[in-house]
C-alpha positions in Angstrom: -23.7 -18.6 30.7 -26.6 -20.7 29.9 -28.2 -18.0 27.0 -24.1 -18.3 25.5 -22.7 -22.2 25.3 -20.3 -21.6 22.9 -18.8 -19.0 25.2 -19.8 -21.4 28.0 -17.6 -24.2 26.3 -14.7 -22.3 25.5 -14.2 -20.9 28.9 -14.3 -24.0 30.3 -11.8 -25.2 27.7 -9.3 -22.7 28.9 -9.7 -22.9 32.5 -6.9 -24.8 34.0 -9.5 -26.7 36.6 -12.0 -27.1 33.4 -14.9 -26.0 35.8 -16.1 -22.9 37.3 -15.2 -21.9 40.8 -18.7 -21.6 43.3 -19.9 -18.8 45.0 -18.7 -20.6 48.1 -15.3 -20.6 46.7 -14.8 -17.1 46.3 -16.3 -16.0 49.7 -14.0 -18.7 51.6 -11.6 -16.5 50.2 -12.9 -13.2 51.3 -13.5 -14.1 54.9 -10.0 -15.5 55.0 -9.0 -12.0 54.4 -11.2 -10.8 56.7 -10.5 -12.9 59.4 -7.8 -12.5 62.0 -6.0 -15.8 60.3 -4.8 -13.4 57.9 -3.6 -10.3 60.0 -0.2 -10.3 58.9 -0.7 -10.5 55.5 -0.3 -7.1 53.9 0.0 -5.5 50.4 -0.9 -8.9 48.8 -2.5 -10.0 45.6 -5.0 -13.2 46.6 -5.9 -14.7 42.7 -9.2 -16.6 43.4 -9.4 -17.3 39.3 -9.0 -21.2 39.5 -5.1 -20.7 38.4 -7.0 -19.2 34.9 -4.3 -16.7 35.3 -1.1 -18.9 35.2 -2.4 -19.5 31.9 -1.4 -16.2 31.0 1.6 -15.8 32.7 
């Protein structure tokens, strides 16, 4: 995003958080779903987007 800051800029302007989510962020997510603490969770959508998508709902 660095080569791009007028992309950089408006993606932060639309993200509900007005950041970018880490690396970290999105693989505590994925080894939630791995782990057993999430066994009886089935068929689900998990949105790791920073709520960018409730923007759009």
């Amino acid at each position: 995003m660095e080569k791009f800051p007028d992309e950089k800029a408006h993606a932060l302007s639309v993200a509900p958080n007005g950041r970018f989510g880490t690396p970290e962020e999105i693989a505590n997510a994925i080894i939630f779903v791995l782990s057993k603490d999430a066994s009886f969770m089935t068929g689900a959508d998990l949105m790791v987007d920073g709520a960018l998508h409730s923007r759009y709902a």
